[in-house]
C-alpha positions in Angstrom: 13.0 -14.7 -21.8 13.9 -16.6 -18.8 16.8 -19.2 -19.0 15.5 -22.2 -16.8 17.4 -25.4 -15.5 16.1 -28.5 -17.0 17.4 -29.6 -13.1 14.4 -27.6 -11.7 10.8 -28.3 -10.9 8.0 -26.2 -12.9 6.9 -23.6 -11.4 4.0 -24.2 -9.0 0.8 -23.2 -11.0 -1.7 -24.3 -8.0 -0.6 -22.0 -5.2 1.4 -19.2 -3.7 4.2 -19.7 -1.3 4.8 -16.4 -0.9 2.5 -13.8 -1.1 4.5 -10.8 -1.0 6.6 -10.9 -3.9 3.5 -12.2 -5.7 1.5 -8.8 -4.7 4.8 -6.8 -6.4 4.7 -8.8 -9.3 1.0 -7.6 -9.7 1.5 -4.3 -8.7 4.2 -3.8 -11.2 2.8 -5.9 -13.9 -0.6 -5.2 -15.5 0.0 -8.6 -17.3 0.1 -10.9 -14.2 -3.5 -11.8 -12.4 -5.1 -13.1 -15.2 -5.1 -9.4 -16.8 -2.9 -11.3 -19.9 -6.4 -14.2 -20.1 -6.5 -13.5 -23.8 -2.9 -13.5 -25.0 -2.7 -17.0 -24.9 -5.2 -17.0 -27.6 -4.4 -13.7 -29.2 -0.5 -15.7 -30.2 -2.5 -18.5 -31.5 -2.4 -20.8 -28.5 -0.5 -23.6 -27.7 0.8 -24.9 -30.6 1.7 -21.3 -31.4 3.4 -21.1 -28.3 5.2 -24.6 -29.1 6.5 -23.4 -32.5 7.9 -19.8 -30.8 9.6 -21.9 -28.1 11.2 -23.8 -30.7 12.4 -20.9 -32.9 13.3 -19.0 -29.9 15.6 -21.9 -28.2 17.4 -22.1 -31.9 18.5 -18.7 -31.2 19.4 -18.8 -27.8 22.1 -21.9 -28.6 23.0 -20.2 -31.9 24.1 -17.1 -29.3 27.6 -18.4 -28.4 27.3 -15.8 -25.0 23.8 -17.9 -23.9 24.4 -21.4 -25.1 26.5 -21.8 -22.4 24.0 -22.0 -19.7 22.3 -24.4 -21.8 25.4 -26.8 -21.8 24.0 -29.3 -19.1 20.5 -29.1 -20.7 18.1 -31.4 -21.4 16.7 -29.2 -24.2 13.6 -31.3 -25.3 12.9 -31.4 -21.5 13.8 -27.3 -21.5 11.5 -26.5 -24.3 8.5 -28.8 -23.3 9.0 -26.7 -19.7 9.2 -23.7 -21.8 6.2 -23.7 -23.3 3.5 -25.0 -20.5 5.3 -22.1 -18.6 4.6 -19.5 -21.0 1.5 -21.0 -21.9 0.3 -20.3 -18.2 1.7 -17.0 -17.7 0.2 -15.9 -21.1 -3.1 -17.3 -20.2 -3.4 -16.0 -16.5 -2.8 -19.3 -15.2 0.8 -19.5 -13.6 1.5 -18.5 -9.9 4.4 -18.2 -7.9 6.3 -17.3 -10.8 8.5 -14.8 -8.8 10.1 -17.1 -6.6 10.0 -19.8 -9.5 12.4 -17.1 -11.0 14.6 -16.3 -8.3 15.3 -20.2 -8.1 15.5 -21.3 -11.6 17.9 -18.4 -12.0 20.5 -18.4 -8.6 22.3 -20.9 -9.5 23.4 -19.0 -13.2 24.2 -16.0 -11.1 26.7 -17.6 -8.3 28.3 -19.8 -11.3 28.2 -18.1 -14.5 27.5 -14.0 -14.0 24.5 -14.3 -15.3 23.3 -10.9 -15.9 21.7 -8.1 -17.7 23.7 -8.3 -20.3 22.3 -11.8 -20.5 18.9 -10.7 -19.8 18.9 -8.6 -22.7 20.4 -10.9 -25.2 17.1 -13.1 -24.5 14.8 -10.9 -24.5 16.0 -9.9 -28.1 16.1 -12.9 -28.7 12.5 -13.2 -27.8 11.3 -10.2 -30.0 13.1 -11.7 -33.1 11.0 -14.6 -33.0 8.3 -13.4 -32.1 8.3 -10.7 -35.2 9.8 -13.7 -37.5 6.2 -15.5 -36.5 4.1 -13.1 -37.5 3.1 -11.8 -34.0 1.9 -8.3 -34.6 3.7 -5.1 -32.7 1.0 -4.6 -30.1 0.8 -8.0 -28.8 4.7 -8.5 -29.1 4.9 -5.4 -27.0 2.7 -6.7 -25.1 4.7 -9.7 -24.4 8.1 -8.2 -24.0 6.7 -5.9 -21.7 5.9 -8.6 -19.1 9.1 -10.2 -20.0 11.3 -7.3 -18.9 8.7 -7.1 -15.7 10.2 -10.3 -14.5 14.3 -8.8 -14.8 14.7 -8.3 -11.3 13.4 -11.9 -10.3 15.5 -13.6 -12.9 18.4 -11.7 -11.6 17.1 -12.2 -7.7 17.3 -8.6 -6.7 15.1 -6.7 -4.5 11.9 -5.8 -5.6 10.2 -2.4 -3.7 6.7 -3.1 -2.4 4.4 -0.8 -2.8 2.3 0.1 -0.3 
C-alpha cells in the first residue's frame, strides 16, 4: 500500500489534471474506471475498510524499516486519509490517483530512498491483513493486484503509453 504524507492534500476525486497518465493507469489496470464498482462492497464497505486501515497501519509502524516515513505523521489524520482513499479507488470513485501518487510519494524518494524494497514491505504488509480479516483469496488478489499496478507512480518512474 501507498505511504502517504499526512502534509498532503487527498487526492482529487472530482477531476483529472492530467489525462495521460490517467489513460496508462487504465490501460494497465483492469481495476481502475470503475471496473473495481463492487469491491468496495465485496470487502464489506466502509467500516471494513476502516478496521483494515487500522490493522494495516499497526503493521506498517511495527515494521522498524517503514515506521520511519511515518515519523512526522499525523497518524489519525493518515489513517482517516487512508481509508476515504481506498474507499474511492475500491469503489471506482477516485481520479487523478496517478499524479496523487507521484506527489504524495517524491518527497520519500529525494529524502529517504524510498524504494521497492519499501514498496514490497507494504504491500505484504497489505496481504497480511487483509488474510488476518477474513478477506477471501480472490478478492485479496484482486486487491494486491491493483496495489502493485500503482508501483511505478508511488516510485514516480516512467510509465509506457500504450498506443
Amino acid at each position: 500500500m501507498p505511504l502517504y504524507s499526512d502534509h498532503r492534500p487527498a487526492p482529487n476525486l472530482g477531476h483529472r489534471t492530467n489525462r495521460r497518465e490517467s489513460r496508462t493507469f487504465a490501460a494497465n489496470n483492469r481495476y481502475s474506471e470503475g471496473n473495481m464498482a463492487n469491491l468496495l462492497e465485496r470487502v464489506g464497505g466502509q467500516e471494513a475498510v476502516n478496521a483494515a486501515v487500522h490493522l494495516f497501519y499497526a503493521k506498517v509502524l511495527a515494521d522498524s524499516e517503514l515506521a520511519p516515513f511515518f515519523k512526522d505523521s499525523n497518524m489519525e489524520r493518515q489513517h482517516r486519509s487512508q481509508a476515504k482513499f481506498l474507499a474511492n479507488v475500491m469503489d471506482g470513485s477516485a481520479t487523478n490517483v496517478e499524479t496523487y501518487m507521484r506527489n504524495a510519494h517524491r518527497p520519500f524518494i529525494e529524502k529517504m530512498n524510498l524504494n521497492e524494497i519499501h514498496f514490497g514491505r507494504v504491500a505484504g504488509h497489505l496481504a497480511a491483513t487483509l488474510e488476518e480479516l477474513g478477506v477471501d483469496a480472490e478478492t485479496n488478489g484482486e486487491i494486491l493486484t491493483a496495489v502493485a499496478s500503482l508501483q511505478d507512480f508511488v516510485l514516480d518512474r516512467t510509465v509506457a503509453v500504450a498506443a
